[in-house]
C-alpha positions in Angstrom: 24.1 3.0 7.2 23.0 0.3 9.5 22.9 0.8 13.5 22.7 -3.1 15.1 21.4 -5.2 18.3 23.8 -7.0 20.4 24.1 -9.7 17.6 27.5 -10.9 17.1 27.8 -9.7 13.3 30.5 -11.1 11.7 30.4 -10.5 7.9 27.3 -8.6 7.8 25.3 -7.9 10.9 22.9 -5.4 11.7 21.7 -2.3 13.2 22.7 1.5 12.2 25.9 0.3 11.1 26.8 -3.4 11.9 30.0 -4.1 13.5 31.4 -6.9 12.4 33.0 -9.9 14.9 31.5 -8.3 18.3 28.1 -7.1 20.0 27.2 -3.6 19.5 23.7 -1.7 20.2 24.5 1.1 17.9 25.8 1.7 14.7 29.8 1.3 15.9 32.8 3.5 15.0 33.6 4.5 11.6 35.8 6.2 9.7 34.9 9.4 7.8 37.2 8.5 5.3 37.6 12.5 3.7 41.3 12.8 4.1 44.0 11.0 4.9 44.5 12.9 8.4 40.9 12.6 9.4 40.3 11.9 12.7 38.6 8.5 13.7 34.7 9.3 14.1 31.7 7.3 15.3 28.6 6.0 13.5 27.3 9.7 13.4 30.5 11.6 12.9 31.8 12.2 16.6 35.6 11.6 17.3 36.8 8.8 18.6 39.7 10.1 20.6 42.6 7.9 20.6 43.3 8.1 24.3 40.1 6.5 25.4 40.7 3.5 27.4 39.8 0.4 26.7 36.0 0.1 27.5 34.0 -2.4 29.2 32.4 -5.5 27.6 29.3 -4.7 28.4 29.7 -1.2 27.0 31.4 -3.0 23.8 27.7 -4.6 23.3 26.2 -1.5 23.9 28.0 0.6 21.6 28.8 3.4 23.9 32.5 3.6 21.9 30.7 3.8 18.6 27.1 5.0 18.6 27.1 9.3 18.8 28.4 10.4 22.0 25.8 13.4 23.8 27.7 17.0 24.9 27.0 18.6 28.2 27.1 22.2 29.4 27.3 23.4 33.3 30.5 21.9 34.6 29.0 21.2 38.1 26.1 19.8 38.0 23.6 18.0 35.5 21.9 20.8 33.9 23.4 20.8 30.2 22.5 21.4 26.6 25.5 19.6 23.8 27.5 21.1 21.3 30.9 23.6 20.0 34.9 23.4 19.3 35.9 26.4 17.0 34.0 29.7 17.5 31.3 30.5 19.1 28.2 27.9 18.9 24.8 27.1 20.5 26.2 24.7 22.5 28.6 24.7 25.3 30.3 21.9 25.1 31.0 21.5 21.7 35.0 21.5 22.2 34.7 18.6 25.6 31.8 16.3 23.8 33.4 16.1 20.1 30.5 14.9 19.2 29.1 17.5 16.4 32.4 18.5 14.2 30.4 21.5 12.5 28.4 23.5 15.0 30.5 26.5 14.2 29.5 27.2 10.3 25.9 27.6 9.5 24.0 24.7 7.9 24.6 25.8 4.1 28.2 25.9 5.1 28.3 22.5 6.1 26.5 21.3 2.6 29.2 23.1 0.8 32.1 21.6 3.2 30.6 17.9 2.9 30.0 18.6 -1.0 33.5 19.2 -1.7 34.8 16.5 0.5 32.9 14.2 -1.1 34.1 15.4 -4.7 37.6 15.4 -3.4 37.2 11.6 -2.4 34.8 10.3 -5.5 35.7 12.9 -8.0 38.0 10.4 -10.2 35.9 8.0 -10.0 32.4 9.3 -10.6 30.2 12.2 -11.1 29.3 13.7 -7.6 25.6 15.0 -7.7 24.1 18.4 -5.6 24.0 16.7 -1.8 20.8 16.2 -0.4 20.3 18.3 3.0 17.8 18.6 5.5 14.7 21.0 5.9 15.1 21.0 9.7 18.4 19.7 10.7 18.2 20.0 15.2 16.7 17.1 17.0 16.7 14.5 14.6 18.3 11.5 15.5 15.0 8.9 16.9 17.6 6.9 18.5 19.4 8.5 22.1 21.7 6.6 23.9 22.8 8.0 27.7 25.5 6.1 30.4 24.7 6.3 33.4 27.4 6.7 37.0 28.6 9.1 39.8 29.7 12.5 40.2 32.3 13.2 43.0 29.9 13.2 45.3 28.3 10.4 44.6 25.1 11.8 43.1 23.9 10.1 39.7 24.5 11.2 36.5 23.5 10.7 33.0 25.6 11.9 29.5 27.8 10.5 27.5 32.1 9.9 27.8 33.6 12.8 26.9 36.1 12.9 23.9 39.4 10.9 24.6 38.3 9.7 28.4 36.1 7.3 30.1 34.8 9.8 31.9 30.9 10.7 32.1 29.5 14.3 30.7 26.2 14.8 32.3 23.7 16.2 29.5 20.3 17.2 29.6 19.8 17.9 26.1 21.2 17.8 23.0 20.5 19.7 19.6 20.8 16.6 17.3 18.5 14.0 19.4 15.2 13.9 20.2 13.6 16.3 22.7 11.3 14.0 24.1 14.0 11.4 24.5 15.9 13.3 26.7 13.1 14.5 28.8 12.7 11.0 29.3 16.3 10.4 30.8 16.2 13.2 32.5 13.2 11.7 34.8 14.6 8.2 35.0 17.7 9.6 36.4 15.7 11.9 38.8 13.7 9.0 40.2 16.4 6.7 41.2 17.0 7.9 44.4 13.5 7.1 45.6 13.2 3.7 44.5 16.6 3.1 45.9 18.2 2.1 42.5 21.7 2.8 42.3 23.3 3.2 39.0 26.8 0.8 38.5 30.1 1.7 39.3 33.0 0.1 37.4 35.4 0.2 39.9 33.3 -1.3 42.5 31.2 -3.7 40.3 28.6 -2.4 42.6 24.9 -0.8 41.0 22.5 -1.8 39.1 21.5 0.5 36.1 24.1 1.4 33.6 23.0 2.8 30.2 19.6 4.0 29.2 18.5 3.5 25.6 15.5 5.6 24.1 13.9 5.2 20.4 10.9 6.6 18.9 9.0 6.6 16.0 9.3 9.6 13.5 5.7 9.3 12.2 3.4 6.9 14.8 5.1 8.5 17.7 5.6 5.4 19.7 9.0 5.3 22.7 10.2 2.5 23.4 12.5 2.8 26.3 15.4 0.1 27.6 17.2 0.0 31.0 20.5 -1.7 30.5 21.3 -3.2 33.7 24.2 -5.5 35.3 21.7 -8.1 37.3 18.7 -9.3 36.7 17.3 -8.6 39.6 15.6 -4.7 39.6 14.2 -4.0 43.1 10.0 -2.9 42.3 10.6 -2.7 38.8 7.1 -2.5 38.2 6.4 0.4 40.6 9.1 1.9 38.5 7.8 1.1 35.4 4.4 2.5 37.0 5.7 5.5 38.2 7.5 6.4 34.7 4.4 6.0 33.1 2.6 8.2 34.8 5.2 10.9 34.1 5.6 9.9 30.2 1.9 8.5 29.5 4.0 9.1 25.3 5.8 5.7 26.4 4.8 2.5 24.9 7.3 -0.2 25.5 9.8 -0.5 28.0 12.7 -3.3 28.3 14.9 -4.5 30.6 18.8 -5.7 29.0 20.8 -7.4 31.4 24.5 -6.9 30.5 23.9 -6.2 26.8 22.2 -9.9 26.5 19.2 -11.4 27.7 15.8 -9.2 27.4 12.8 -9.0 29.5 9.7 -6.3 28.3 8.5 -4.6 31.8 5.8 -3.6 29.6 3.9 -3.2 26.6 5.2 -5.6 23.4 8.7 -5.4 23.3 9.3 -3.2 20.0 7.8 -0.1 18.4 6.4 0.2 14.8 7.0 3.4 12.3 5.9 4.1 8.9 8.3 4.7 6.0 7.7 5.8 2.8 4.6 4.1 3.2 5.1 1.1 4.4 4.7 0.2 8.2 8.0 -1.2 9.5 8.5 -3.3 13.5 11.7 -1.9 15.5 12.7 -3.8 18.5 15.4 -2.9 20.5 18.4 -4.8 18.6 17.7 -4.3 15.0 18.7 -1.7 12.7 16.7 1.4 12.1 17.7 4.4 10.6 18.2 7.6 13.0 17.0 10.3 10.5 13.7 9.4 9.3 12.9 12.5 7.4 16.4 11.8 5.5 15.8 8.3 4.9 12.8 8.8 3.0 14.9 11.0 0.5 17.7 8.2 0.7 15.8 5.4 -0.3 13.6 7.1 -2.7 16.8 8.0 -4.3 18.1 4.5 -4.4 15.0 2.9 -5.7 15.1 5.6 -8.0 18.5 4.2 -9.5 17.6 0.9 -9.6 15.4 2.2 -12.2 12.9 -1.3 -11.3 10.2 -2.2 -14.1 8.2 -4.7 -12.0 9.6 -7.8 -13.0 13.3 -7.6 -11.6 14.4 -10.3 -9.2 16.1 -7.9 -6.3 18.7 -8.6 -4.0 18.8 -6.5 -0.3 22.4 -7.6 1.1 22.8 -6.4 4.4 18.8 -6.1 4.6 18.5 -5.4 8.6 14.9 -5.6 8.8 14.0 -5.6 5.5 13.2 -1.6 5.1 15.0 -1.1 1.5 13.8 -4.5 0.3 10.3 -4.4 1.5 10.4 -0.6 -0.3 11.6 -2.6 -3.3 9.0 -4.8 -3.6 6.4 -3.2 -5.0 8.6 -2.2 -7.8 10.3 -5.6 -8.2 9.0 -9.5 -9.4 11.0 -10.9 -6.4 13.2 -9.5 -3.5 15.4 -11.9 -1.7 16.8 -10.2 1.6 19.8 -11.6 3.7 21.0 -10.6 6.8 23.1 -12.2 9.6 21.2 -10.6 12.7 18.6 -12.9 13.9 16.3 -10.4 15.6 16.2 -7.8 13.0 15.5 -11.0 10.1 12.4 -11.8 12.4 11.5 -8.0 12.6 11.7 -8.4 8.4 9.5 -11.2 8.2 7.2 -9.9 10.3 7.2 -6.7 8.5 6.4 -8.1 5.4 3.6 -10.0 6.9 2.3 -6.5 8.4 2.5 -5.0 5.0 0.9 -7.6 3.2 3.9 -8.0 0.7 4.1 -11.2 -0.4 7.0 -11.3 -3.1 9.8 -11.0 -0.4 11.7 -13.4 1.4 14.2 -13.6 4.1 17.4 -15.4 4.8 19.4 -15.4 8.3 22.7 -15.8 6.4 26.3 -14.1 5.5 24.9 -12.0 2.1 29.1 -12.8 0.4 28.1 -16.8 1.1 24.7 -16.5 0.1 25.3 -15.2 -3.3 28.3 -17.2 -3.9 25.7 -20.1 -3.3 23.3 -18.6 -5.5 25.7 -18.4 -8.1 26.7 -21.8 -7.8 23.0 -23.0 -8.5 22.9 -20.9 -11.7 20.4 -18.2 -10.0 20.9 -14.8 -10.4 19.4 -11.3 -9.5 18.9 -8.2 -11.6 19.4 -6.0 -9.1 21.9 -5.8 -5.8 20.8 -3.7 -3.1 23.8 -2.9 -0.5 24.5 -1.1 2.6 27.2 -2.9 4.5 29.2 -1.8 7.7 31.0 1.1 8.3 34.3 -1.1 7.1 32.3 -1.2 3.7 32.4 -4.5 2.1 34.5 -7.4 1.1 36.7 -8.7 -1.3 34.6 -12.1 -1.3 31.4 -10.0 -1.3 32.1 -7.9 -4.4 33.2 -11.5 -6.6 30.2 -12.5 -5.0 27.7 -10.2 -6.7 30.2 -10.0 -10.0 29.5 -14.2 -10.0 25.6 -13.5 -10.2 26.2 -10.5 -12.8 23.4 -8.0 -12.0 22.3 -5.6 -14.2 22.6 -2.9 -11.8 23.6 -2.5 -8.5 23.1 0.4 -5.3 25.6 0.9 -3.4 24.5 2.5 0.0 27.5 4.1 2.0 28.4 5.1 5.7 31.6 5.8 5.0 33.6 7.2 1.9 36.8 5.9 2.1 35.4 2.5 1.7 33.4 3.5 -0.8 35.8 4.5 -2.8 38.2 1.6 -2.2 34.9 -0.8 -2.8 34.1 1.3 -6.2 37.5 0.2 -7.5 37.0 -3.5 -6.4 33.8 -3.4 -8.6 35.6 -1.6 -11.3 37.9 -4.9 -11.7 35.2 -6.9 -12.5 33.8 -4.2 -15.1 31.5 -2.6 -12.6 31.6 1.2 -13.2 30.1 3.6 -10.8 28.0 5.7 -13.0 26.8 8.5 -10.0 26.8 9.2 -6.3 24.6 11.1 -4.4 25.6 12.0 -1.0 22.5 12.5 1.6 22.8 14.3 4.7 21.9 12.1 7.4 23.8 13.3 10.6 23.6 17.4 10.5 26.4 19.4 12.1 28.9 16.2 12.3 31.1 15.1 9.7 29.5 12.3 8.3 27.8 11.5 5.0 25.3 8.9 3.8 26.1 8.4 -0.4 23.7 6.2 -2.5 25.8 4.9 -5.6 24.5 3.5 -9.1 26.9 1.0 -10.4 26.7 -1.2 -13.8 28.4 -3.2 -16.8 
């Protein structure tokens, strides 16, 4: 599953998951899809409570609504660890954040929950293989996300909305993200007051910084930091910028987002690099990266795995982001061909192929349904389909799409079951049969499931 950049993506966008027809920094809402009475969840499995009001435009583009929300703990004042709804858990907040669904059973639990969910769901339709879980399943998510405003009495505060409302949980630190990422938003918040930065209010339209966004790289290490704010205009931002360097020398990019929109780097090159399954991969701030490294490795070994690739395959990646499962591909493959409607992250794949020295790859800024139906049209083809759409899973146009070009095989990436299932039955119409899914734990302790599917004739 995708997380997206501000990009509109209508069709198929980008990043985490791609939300199709508006902006969104984060992977959006989706829908678990296990049961018919489960509640609506975000890109990572936290609940979307239906009383939430209607958010801000800005945090629309931002992804606030979609992307994981963050628990808190002490009541009164910042200090706060996330987490816990039924029982007793490590966190305290697990019942006000909604964030984290199964912090109350033990991570074997969990499997065994997710496992039969996902047999209940897919079990008519195709054999359900052993789910893949995680060796260590705390801090993993490379991507945090915090919103910043003001306590009662007017002191700043960083955390995330809590479940149902608009209004701000301060957290410290979670159990799912990254340690060092929140160290990192704790500072930021703690140095405002000194350089006179005060965070926006939406009632006032008053402030300057609203969200902080964090992402690092699993294996090279690299932060790159990005301060969301309403103006342009940021008062000694490079004292700032000084000043939280010398507290997080571990930083290696910072960005400044005005409004969800424009982009200026405040320092270092804009975007981080990270390796994955071997191949060296540029992130910047509005492209699509997965938030579990370790996991993703198992995912899209699995996946290549399925495609069962002989070297001389032309290979499709449809949704493509910035190229990661393609670029993977290619040293299996004859050809890849990767589409993708989000400009930045189709840059960060052409450079990425350029870093890696691949040279069989190419790269199209273009909606992946109209693309094939194109290639189609010109009598091309591809032997294999690649495909991780949105959390809305694909289309009705997309799926004649790839049944025009008649692939051997295709892969069938999912962040979200229900639509996988509904999808798996489109395909079956056009003599598609899913031969086997393998669900990969990707988001610990919430309610969501990755599931890599092997479909053919």
């Amino acid at each position: 599953m995708k997380e997206t950049g501000w990009k509109k993506t209508a069709g198929n966008g980008s990043d985490g998951k791609r939300t199709e027809g508006k902006k969104s920094f984060g992977r959006g809402e989706k829908t678990t899809g296990f049961s018919k009475n489960s509640a609506k969840v975000g890109v990572n499995g936290e609940k979307q409570g239906k009383s939430a009001r209607k958010v801000s435009e800005v945090e629309d583009k931002w992804g606030t609504h979609g992307d994981r929300k963050r628990n808190v703990g002490e009541k009164g004042g910042q200090k706060t660890v996330r987490g816990g709804q039924r029982g007793k858990t490590k966190c305290p907040i697990y019942r006000e954040c909604g964030g984290c669904q199964y912090l109350h059973l033990t991570y074997d639990q969990q499997l065994k929950e997710k496992q039969k969910r996902m047999e209940e769901l897919l079990g008519g339709v195709c054999p359900v293989r052993p789910i893949i879980g995680m060796e260590e399943p705390y801090h993993y998510r490379n991507k945090v996300h915090a919103v910043f405003g003001l306590d009662r009495k007017n002191n700043p505060i960083s955390g995330i909305y809590k479940e149902g409302t608009h209004r701000i949980l301060p957290v410290d630190s979670c159990l799912i993200e990254d340690q060092k990422a929140d160290e990192i938003i704790v500072t930021i918040r703690s140095m405002l007051r000194s350089f006179k930065i005060r965070v926006f209010d939406e009632d006032t339209g008053y402030g300057l910084l609203r969200h902080v966004f964090i992402r690092g790289g699993f294996t090279t290490g690299e932060i790159l930091v990005v301060l969301v704010t309403a103006s342009p205009v940021f008062p000694s931002k490079n004292n700032f910028v000084k000043a939280l360097r010398e507290k997080h020398p571990e930083i290696t990019t910072i960005v400044q987002n005005i409004n969800g929109d424009k982009e200026h780097v405040l320092y270092g090159k804009g975007y981080i690099e990270d390796v994955l399954c071997g191949l060296r991969f540029r992130i910047s701030s509005r492209s699509f990266y997965q938030i579990n490294s370790a996991q993703t490795e198992k995912l899209y070994a699995k996946a290549i795995e399925l495609a069962e690739l002989t070297g001389n395959e032309t290979v499709l990646d449809a949704y493509c982001g910035i190229g990661t499962i393609g670029l993977i591909a290619s040293k299996h493959a004859g050809k890849v061909i990767g589409v993708e409607l989000n400009q930045d992250a189709v840059r960060d794949a052409v450079q990425n192929a350029k870093k890696n020295g691949i040279t069989n790859a190419q790269f199209f800024c273009n909606d992946a349904g109209r693309f094939m139906s194109h290639m189609a049209a010109r009598g091309e083809s591809a032997d294999v389909v690649f495909m991780d759409p949105p959390r809305s899973g694909s289309t009705e146009e997309f799926i004649d799409a790839v049944a025009l070009m008649q692939p051997k095989r295709v892969v069938y990436i999912s962040c979200g079951p229900d639509t996988l299932a509904r999808d798996l039955r489109m395909f079956a119409k056009h003599g598609y049969k899913a031969k086997e899914a393998w669900p990969v734990d990707l988001f610990g302790w919430t309610e969501h499931v990755e599931t890599v599917v092997l479909l053919s004739q």
